[in-house]
C-alpha positions in Angstrom: 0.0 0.0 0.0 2.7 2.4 0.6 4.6 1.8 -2.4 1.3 2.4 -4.2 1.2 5.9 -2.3 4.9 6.5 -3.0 4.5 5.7 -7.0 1.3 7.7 -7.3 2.3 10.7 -5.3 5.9 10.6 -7.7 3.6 10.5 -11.1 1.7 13.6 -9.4 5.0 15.4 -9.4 6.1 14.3 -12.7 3.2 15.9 -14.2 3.5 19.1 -12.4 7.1 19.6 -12.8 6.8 18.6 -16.5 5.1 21.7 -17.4 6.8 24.6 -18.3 6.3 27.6 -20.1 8.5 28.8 -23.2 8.1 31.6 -25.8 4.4 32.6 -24.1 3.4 28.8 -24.8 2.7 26.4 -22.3 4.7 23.2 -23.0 4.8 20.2 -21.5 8.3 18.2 -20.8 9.1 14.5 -21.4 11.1 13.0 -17.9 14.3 12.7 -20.4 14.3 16.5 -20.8 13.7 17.3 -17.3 16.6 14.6 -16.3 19.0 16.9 -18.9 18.2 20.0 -17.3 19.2 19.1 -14.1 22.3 17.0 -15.6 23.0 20.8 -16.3 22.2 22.5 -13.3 24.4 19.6 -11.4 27.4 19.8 -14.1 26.8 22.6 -15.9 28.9 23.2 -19.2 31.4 25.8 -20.1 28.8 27.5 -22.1 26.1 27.2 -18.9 28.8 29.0 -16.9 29.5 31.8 -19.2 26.1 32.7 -20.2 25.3 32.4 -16.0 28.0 35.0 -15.8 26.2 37.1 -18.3 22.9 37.1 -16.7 24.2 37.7 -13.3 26.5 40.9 -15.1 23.1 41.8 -16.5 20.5 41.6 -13.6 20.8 38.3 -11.8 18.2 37.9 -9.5 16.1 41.0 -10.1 14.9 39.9 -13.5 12.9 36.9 -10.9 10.7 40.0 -9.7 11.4 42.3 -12.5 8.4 45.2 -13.3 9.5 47.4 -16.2 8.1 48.8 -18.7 9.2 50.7 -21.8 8.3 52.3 -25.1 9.4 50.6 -28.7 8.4 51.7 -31.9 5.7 54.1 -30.5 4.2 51.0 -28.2 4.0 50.7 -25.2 5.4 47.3 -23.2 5.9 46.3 -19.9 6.8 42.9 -18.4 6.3 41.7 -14.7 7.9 38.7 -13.3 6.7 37.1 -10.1 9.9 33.9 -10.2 7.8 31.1 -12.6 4.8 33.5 -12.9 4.8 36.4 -15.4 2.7 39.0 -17.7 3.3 40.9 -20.5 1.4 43.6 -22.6 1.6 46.0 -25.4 -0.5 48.8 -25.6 -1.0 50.9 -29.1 -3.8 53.5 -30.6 -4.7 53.0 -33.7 -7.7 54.7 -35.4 -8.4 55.7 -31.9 -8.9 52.7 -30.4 -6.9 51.7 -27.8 -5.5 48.0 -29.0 -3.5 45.6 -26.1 -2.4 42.4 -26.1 -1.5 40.5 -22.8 0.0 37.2 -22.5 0.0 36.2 -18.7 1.8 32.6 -17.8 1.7 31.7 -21.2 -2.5 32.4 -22.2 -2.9 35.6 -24.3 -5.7 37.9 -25.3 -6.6 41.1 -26.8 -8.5 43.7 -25.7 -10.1 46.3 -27.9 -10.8 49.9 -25.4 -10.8 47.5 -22.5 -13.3 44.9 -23.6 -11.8 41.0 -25.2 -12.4 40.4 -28.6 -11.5 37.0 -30.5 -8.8 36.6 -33.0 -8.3 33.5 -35.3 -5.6 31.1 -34.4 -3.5 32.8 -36.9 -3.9 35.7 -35.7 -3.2 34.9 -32.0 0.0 33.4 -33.1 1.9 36.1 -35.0 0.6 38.9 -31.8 1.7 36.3 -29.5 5.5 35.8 -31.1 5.7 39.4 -31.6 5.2 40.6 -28.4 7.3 37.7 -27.1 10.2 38.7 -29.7 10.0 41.9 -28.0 10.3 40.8 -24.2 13.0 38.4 -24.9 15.2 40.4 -26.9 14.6 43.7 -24.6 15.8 41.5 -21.3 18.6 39.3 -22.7 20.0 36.9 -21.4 17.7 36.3 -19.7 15.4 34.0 -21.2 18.8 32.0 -22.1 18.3 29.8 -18.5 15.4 28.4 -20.2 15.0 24.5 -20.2 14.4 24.0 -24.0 18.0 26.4 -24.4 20.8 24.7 -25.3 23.7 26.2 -25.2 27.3 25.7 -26.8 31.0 27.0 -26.6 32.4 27.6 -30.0 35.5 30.3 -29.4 37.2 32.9 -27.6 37.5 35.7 -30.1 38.8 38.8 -30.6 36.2 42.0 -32.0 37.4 45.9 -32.0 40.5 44.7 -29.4 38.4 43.2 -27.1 38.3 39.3 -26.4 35.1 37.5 -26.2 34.0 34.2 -25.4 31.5 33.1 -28.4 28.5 30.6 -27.4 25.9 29.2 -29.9 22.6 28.9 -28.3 20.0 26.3 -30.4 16.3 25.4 -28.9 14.7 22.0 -28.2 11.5 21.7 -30.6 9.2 20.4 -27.4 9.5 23.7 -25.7 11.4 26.0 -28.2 8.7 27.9 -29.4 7.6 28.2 -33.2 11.0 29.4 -34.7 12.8 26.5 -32.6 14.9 25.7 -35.0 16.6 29.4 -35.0 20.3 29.7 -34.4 21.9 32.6 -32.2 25.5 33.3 -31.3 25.9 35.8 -28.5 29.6 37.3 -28.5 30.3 38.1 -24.5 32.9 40.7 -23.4 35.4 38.6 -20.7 35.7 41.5 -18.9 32.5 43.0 -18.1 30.6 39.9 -18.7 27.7 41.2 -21.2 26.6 40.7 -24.4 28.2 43.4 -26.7 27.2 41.5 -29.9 24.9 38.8 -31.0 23.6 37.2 -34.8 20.8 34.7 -36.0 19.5 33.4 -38.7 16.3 31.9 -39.3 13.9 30.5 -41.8 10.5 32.2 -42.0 9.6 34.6 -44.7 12.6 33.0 -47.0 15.0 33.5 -44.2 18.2 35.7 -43.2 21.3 36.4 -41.3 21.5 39.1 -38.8 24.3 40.9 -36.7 23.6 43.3 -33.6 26.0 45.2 -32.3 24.8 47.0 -29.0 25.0 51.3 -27.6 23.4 52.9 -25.7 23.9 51.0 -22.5 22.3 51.9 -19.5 21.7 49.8 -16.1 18.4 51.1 -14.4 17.2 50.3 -10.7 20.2 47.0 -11.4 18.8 45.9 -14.7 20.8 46.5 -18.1 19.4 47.8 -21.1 20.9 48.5 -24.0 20.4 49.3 -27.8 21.2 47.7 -31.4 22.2 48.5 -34.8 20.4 45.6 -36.4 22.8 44.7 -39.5 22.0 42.3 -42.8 24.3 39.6 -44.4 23.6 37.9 -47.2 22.0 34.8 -46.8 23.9 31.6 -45.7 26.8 34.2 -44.5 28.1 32.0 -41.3 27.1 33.4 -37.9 31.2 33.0 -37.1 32.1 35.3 -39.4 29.6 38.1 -39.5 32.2 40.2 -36.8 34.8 40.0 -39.4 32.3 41.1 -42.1 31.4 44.0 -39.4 34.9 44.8 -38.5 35.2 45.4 -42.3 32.4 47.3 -43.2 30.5 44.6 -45.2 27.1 44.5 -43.9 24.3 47.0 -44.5 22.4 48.9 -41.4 18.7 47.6 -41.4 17.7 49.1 -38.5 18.0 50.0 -34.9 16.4 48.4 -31.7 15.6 50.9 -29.4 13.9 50.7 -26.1 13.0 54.3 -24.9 10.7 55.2 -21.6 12.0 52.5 -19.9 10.4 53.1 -16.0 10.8 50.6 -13.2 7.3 49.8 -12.1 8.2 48.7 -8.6 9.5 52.2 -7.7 7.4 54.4 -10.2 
């Protein structure tokens, strides 16, 4: 009878522990991807340790409880983190409606002047991965202590006279969101610990390459920010060798990533 107990009470666990939320979705976790997270957590990697560095030279802890919001592209986003709870929104006018989109531990919605409309499954997918492209890219790293991350050590490198330890970062498909089978490389300075350049390609719309190389940065109530000049390779161009390309003025400015407004909720 007690074994029963114990075997029962041990599949209630599984079943809790096995969901986890990624990318806005809920997912839920076979016991072979749970048992290689914590293979990492007891032996992490090379690459687990550098891009721990990075999130600790970045925020650490106070991303757990984090409350910030900020304005991109005339919109207006906040995210709130409660450790494995969280919300975010955007919040835009158009035609003078007032148009925001919430996703809150992994469900999302939109409300039209305060009241919930419906949006085709279509629909709900390209709001939910925009604002969640937002979010993650705005409070890198992170989002890199994920469970579906995995992360790699390819190089130490040298960019502008600076040495940087170079880690590839791929995503499991159970877990990794829609674009799972993105690749990033984030370039970290050795001596501060942060990310000062990262690339990625992916394959939606036909696919591309991309190289961001950060400014603007600014640590507010503990947390870092920072800005990007969003650069374009030519497709196929290797992630490895985009900071040569950039070094050498190859690759064309697309854009900038610019988070303005930002406020800390917690102490507004």
């Amino acid at each position: 009878m007690k074994k029963n107990i114990f075997y029962a009470a041990w599949f209630l666990f599984l079943l809790i522990a096995c969901n986890k939320a990624k990318n806005g979705k809920t997912e839920t976790y076979s016991s072979s991807v749970i048992e290689s997270q914590e293979k990492k957590q007891k032996d992490p990697s090379k690459a687990d340790r550098i891009i721990d560095k990075a999130i600790q030279a970045h925020g650490g802890g106070l991303y757990d409880t984090a409350d910030y919001s900020f304005v991109f592209r005339k919109k207006k986003y906040q995210f709130t983190n409660k450790n494995s709870e969280y919300s975010y929104s955007v919040t835009q006018e158009k035609e003078g409606d007032i148009i925001e989109d919430f996703i809150v531990n992994g469900k999302f919605e939109r409300q039209v002047n305060g009241e919930p409309i419906s949006l085709t499954k279509k629909q709900i997918e390209a709001a939910q991965g925009a604002l969640n492209s937002v979010i993650y890219f705005a409070t890198l790293p992170y989002k890199l202590k994920d469970a579906s991350v995995n992360k790699k050590f390819i190089e130490t490198t040298v960019i502008k006279k600076e040495n940087y330890d170079l880690v590839e970062v791929t995503f499991d498909e159970q877990g990794g969101g829609k674009d799972h089978d993105d690749v990033f490389h984030y370039w970290i300075n050795q001596k501060t610990n942060k990310i000062d350049y990262l690339a990625y390609n992916y394959k939606v719309n036909k696919g591309g390459v991309r190289f961001r190389s950060f400014y603007n940065r600014r640590i507010i109530e503990g947390v870092t920010f920072q800005d990007y000049v969003n650069w374009k390779a030519d497709l196929g161009t290797p992630l490895k060798e985009l900071p040569v390309l950039f070094e050498a003025g190859s690759l064309k400015e697309l854009s900038r990533i610019e988070t303005e407004s930002i406020v800390n909720m917690k102490t507004k």
